[in-house]
VOTORKOL-650496 format. One record per residue (C-alpha): residue number from 1; residue in three letters; y, z, x. Coordinates in steps of 0.2 Angstrom, whole numbers, plus 2048, in hexadecimal, padded with zeros to 3 digits. Example, Ala and Ser with C-alpha at 12.3 -4.5 7.8 and 13.67 -1.06 7.14 Angstrom:
// residues 2
{pos = 1&code = ALA&yy = 7EA&zz = 827&xx = 83E}
{pos = 2&code = SER&yy = 7FB&zz = 824&xx = 844}
This chain:
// residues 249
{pos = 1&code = UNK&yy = 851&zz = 837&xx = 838}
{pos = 2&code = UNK&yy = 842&zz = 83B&xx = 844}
{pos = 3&code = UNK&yy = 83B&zz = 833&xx = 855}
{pos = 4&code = UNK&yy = 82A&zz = 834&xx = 84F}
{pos = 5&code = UNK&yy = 82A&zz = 821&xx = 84D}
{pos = 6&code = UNK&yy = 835&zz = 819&xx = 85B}
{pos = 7&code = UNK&yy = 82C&zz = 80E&xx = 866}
{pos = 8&code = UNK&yy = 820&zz = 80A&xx = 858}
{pos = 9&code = UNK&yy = 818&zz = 7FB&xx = 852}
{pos = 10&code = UNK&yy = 813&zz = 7FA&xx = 83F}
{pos = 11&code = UNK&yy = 80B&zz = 7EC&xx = 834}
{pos = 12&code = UNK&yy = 810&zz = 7ED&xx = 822}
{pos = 13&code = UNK&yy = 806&zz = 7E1&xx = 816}
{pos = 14&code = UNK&yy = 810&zz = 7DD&xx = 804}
{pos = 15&code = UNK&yy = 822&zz = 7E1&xx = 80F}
{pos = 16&code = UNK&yy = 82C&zz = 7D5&xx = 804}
{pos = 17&code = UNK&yy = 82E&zz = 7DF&xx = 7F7}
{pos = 18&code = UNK&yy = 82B&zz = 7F1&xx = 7EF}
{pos = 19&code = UNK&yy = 824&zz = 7FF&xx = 7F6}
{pos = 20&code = UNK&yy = 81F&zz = 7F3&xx = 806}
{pos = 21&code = UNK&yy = 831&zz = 7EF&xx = 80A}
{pos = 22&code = UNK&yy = 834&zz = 801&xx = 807}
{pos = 23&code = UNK&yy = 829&zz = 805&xx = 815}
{pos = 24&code = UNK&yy = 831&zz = 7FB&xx = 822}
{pos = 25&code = UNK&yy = 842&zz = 800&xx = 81D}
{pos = 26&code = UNK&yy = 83F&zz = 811&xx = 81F}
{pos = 27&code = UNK&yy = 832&zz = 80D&xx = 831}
{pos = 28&code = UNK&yy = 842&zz = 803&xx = 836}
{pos = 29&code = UNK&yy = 84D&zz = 810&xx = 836}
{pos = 30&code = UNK&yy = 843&zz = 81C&xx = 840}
{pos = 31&code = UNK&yy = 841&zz = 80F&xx = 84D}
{pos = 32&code = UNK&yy = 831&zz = 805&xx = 84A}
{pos = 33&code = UNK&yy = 830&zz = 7F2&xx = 84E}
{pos = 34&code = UNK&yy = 829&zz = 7EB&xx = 83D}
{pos = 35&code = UNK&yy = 81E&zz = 7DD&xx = 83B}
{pos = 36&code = UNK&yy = 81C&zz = 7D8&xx = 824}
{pos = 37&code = UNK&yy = 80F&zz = 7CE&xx = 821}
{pos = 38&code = UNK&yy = 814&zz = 7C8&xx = 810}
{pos = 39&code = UNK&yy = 810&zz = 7B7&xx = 806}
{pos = 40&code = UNK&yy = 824&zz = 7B5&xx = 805}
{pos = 41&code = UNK&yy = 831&zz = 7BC&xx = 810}
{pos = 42&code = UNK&yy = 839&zz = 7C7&xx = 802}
{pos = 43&code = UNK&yy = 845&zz = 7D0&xx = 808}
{pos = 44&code = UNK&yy = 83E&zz = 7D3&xx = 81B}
{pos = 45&code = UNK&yy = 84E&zz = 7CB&xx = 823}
{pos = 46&code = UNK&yy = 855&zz = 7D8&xx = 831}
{pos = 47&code = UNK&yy = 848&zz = 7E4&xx = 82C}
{pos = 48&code = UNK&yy = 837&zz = 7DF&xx = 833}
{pos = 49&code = UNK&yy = 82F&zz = 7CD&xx = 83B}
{pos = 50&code = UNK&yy = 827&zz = 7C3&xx = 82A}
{pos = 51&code = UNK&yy = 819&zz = 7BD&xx = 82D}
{pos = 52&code = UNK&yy = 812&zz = 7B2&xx = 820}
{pos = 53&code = UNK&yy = 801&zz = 7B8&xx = 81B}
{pos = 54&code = UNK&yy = 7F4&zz = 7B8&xx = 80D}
{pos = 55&code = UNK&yy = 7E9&zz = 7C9&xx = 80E}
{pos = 56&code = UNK&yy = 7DD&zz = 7BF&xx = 802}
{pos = 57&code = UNK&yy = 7D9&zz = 7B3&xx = 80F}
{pos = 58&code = UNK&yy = 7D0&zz = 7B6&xx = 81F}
{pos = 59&code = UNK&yy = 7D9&zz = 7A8&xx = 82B}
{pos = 60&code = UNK&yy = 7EA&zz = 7AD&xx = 824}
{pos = 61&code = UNK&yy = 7E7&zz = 7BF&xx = 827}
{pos = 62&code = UNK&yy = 7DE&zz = 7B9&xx = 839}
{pos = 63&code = UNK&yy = 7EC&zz = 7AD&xx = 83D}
{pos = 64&code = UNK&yy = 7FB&zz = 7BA&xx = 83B}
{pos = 65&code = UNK&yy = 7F3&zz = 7C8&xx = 845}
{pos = 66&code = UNK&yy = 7F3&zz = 7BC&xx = 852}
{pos = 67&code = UNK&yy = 804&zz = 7B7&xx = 851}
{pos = 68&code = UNK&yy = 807&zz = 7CA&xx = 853}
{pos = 69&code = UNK&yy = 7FD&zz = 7CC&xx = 862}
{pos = 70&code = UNK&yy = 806&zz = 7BF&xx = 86B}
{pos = 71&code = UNK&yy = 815&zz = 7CB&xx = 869}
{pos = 72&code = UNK&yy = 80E&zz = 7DC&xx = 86B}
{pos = 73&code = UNK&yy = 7FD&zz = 7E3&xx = 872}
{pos = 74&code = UNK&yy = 7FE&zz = 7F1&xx = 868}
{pos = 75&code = UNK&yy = 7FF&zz = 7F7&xx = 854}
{pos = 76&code = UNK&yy = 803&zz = 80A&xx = 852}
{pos = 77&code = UNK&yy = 804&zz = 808&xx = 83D}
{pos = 78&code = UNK&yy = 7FB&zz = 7FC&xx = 832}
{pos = 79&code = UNK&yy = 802&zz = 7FF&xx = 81F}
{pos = 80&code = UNK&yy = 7F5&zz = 7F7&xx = 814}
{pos = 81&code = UNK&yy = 801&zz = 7F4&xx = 806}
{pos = 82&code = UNK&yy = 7FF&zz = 7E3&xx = 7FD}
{pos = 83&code = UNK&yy = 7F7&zz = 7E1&xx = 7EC}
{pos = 84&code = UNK&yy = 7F5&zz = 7DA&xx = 7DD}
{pos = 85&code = UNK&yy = 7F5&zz = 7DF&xx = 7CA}
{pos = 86&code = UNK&yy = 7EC&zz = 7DC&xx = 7BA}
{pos = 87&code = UNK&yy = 7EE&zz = 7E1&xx = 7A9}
{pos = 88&code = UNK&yy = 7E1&zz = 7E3&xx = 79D}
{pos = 89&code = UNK&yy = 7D1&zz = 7EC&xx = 796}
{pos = 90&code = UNK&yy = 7BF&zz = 7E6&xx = 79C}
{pos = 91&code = UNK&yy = 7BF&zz = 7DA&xx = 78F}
{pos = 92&code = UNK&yy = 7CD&zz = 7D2&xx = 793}
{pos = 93&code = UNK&yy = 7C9&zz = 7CF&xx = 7A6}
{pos = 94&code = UNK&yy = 7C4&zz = 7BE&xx = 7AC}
{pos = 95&code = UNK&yy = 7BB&zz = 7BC&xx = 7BA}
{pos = 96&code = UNK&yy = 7C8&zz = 7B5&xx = 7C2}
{pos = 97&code = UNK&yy = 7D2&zz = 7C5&xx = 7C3}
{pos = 98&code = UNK&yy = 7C2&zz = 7D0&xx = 7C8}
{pos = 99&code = UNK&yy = 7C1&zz = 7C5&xx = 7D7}
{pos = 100&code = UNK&yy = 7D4&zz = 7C4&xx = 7DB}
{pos = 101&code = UNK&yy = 7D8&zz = 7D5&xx = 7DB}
{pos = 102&code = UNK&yy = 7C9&zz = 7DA&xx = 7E5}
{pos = 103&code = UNK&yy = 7CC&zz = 7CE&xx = 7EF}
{pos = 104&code = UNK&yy = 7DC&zz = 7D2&xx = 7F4}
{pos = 105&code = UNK&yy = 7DF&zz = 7E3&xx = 7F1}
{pos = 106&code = UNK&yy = 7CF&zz = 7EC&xx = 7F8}
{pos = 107&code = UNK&yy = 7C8&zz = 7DC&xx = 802}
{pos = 108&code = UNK&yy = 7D9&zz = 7D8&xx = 809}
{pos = 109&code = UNK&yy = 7DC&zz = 7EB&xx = 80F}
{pos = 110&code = UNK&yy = 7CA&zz = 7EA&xx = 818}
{pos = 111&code = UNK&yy = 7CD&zz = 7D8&xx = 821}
{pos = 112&code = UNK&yy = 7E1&zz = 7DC&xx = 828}
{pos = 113&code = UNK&yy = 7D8&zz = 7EE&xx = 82E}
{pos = 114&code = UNK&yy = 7CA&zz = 7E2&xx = 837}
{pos = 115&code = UNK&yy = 7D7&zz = 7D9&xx = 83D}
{pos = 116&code = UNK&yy = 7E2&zz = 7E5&xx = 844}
{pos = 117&code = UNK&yy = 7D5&zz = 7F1&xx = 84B}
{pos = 118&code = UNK&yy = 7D5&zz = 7EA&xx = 85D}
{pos = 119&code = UNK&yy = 7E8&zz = 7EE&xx = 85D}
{pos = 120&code = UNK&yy = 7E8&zz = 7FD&xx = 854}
{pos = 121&code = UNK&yy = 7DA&zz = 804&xx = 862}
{pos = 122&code = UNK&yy = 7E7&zz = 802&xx = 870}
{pos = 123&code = UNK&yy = 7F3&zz = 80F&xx = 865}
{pos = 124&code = UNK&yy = 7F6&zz = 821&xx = 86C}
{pos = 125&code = UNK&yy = 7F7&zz = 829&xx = 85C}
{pos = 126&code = UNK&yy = 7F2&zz = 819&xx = 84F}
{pos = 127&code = UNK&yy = 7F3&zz = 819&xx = 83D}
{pos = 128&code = UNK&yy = 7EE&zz = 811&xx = 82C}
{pos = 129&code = UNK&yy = 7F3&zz = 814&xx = 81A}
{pos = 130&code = UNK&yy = 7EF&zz = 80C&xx = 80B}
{pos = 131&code = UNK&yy = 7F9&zz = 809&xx = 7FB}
{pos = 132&code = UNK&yy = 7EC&zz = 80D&xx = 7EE}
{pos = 133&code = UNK&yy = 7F0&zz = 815&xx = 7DB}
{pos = 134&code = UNK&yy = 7F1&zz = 821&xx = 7CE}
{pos = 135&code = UNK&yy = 7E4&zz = 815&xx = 7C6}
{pos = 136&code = UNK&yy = 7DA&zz = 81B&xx = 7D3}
{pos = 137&code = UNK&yy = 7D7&zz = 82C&xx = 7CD}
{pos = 138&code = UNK&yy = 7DF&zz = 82E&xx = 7BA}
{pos = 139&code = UNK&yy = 7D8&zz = 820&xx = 7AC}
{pos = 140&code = UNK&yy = 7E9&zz = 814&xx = 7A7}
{pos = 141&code = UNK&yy = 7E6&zz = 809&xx = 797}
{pos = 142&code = UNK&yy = 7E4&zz = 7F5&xx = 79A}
{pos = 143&code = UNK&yy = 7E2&zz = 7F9&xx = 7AE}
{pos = 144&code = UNK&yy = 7D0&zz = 7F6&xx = 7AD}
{pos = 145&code = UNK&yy = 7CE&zz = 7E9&xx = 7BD}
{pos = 146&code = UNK&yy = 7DD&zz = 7F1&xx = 7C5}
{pos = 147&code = UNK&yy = 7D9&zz = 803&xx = 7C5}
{pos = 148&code = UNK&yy = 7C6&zz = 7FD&xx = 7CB}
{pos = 149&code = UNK&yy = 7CE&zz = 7F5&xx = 7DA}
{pos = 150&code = UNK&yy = 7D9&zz = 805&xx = 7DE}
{pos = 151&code = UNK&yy = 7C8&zz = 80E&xx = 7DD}
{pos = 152&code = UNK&yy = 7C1&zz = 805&xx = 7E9}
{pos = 153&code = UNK&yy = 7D0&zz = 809&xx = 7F5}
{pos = 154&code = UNK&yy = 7D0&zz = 81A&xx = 7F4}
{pos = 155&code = UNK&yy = 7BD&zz = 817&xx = 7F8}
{pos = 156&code = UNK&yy = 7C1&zz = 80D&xx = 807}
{pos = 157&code = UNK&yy = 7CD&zz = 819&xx = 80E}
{pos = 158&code = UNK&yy = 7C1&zz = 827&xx = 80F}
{pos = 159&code = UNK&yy = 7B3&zz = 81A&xx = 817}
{pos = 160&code = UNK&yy = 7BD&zz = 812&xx = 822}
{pos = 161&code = UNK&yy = 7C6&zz = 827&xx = 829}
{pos = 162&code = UNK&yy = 7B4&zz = 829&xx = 82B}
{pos = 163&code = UNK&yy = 7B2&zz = 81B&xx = 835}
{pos = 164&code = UNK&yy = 7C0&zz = 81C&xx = 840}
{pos = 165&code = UNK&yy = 7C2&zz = 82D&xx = 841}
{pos = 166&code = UNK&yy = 7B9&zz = 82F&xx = 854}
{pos = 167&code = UNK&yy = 7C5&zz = 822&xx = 859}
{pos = 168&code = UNK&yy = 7D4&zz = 82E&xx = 855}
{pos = 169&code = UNK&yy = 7D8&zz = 81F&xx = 847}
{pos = 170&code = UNK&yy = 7DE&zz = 829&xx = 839}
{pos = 171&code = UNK&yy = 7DF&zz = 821&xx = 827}
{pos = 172&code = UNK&yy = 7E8&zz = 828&xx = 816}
{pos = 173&code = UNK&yy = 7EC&zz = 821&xx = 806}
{pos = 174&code = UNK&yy = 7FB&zz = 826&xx = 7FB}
{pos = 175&code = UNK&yy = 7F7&zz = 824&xx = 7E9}
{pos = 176&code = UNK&yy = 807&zz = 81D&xx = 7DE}
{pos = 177&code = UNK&yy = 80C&zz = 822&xx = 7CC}
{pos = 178&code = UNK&yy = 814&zz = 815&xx = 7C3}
{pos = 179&code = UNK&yy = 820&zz = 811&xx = 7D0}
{pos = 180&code = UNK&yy = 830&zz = 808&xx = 7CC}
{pos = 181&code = UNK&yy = 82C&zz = 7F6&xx = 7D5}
{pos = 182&code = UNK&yy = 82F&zz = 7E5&xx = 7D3}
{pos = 183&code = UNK&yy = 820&zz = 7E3&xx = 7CB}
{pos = 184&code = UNK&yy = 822&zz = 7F0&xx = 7BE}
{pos = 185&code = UNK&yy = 831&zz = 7E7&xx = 7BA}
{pos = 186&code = UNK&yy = 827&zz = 7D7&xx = 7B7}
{pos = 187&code = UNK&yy = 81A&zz = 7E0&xx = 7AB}
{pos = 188&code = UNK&yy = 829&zz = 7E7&xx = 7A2}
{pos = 189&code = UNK&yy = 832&zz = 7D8&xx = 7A1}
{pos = 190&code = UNK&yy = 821&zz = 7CF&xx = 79A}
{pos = 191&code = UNK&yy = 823&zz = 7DC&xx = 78C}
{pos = 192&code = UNK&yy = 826&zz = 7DC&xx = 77B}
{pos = 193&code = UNK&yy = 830&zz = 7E9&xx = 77C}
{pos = 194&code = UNK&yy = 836&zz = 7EC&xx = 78D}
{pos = 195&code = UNK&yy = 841&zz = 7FC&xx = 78A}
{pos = 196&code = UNK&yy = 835&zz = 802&xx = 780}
{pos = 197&code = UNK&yy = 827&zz = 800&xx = 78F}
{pos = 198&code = UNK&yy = 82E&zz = 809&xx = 79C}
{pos = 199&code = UNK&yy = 832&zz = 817&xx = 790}
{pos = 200&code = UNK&yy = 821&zz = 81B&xx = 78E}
{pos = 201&code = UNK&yy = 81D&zz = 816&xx = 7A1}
{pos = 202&code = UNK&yy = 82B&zz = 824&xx = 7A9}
{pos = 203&code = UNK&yy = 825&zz = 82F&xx = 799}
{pos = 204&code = UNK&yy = 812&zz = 830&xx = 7A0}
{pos = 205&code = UNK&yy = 817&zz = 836&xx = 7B0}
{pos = 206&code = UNK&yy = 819&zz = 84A&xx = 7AF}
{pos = 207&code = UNK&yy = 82B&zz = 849&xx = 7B9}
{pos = 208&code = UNK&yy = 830&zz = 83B&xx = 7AB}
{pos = 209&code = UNK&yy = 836&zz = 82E&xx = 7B6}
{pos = 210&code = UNK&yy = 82E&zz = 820&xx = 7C1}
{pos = 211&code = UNK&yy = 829&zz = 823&xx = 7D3}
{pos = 212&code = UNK&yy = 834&zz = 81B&xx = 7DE}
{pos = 213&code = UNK&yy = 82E&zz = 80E&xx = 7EC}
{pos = 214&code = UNK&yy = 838&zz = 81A&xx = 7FA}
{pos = 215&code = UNK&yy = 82F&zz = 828&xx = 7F5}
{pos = 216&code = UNK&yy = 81F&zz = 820&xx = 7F7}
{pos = 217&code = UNK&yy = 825&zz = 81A&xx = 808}
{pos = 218&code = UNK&yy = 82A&zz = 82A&xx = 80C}
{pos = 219&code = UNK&yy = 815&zz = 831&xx = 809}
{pos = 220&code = UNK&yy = 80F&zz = 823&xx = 815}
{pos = 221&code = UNK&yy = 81C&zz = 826&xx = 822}
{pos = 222&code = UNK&yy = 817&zz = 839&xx = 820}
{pos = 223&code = UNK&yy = 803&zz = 832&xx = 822}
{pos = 224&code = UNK&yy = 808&zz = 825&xx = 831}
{pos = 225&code = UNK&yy = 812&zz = 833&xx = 83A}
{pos = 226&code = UNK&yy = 80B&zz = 836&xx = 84D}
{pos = 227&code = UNK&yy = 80F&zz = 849&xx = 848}
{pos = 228&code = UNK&yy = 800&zz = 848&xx = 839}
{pos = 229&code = UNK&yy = 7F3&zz = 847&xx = 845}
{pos = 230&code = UNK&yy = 7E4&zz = 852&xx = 839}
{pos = 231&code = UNK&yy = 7EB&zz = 849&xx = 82B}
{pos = 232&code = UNK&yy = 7DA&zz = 83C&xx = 826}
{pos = 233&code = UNK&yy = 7D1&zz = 837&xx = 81B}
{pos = 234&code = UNK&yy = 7DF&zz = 83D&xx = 80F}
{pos = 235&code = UNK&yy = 7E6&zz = 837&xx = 7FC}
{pos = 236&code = UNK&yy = 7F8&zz = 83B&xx = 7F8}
{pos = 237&code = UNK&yy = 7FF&zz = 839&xx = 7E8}
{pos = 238&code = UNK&yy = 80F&zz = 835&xx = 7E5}
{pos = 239&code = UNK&yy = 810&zz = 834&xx = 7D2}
{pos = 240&code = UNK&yy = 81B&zz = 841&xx = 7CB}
{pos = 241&code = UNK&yy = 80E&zz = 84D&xx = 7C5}
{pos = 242&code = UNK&yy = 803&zz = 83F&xx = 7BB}
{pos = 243&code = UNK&yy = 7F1&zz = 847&xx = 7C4}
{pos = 244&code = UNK&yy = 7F3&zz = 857&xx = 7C9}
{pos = 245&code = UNK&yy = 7FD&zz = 85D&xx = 7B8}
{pos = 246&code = UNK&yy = 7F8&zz = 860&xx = 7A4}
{pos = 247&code = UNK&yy = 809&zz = 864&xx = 79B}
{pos = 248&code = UNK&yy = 80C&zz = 86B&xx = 78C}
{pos = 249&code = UNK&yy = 813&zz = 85D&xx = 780}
């Protein structure tokens, strides 16, 4: 265990669950104050303050910043980490999940940063990384409306390390394999064979297994870390080979 984040202050959107209560786990131990924005409390209790909140909806996202500043003036780490999935081809999107997942998982990362930018400002050494996607740079069967939402992230990320880059406002993205969350779980279980599924999921992953949430926390603590202060603008994967490798079969 470091210093690097005691005394800190850190906002983690999606911190119910998965690789969001990952993060404040891990930014709890090294002796950050938490605050999880988070539609349900999850498993937040001891770990960080919940603060119910929707990143899909502007007054929601408004209304629990505010509830934050009347606690702290300052935030040193915003963890954009809350999303949404969708499985199917173009043909079998509705326009119901195009504007949902946009909505919430490229929209939602852009109004919590809005948000918490008059905070983050006040920060000595502030701090923003994204949760984007392997479906960001590698083409996954039936993720058509999710992998073009994780494209835009990885986007955003570069445009908004542009744009906050003279303001000594850093912002990273990590990009996940298939990571073993509860939402995999839940596409597993929706399958008709479930065993067979994750087979073939820890299969296409060079390494053979899924990416676990802690090891996807431990990237965006290595991105939110005071110490990494030329780190912008960057995309780490964390995905057991799956972009950078071609193995033999």
């Amino acid at each position: 265990m470091s210093n690097d984040f005691r005394g800190l202050t850190a906002i983690v959107t999606g911190a119910g669950s998965g690789i969001g209560l990952a993060v404040a786990k891990k930014l709890k131990l090294e002796g950050a104050t938490i605050f999880g924005f988070d539609i349900n409390k999850g498993e937040m209790e001891g770990i960080a303050t919940w603060i119910e909140c929707d990143v899909g909806d502007s007054a929601s996202v408004e209304k629990a910043v505010a509830r934050v500043a009347t606690e702290v003036g300052v935030i040193d780490i915003l963890a954009n980490n809350a999303g949404v999935g969708a499985v199917g081809s173009v043909i079998d999107a509705t326009d119901d999940e195009w504007a949902r997942l946009f909505n919430i998982n490229v929209a939602g990362i852009a109004r919590v940063t809005s948000a918490v930018y008059s905070l983050l400002k006040k920060s000595a050494a502030p701090a923003i990384v994204n949760t984007c996607s392997i479906a960001a740079t590698v083409g996954l069967p039936k993720r058509a409306v999710y992998s073009a939402s994780k494209g835009a992230v990885m986007s955003l990320t570069l445009a908004m390390a542009a744009d906050f880059v003279k303001e000594g406002i850093r912002v990273n993205c990590v990009n996940p394999g298939t990571a073993d969350t509860p939402w995999v779980a839940r596409l597993l279980a929706a399958a008709s064979d479930p065993v067979a599924e994750r087979k073939a999921l820890e299969a296409r992953q060079p390494m053979g297994r899924l990416v676990s949430a802690e090891e996807v926390a431990n990237a965006i603590l290595y991105l939110a870390n005071p110490q990494q202060r030329s780190t912008t603008g960057t995309v780490l994967a964390v995905d057991g080979g799956m972009d950078g490798l071609r193995l033999p079969h």
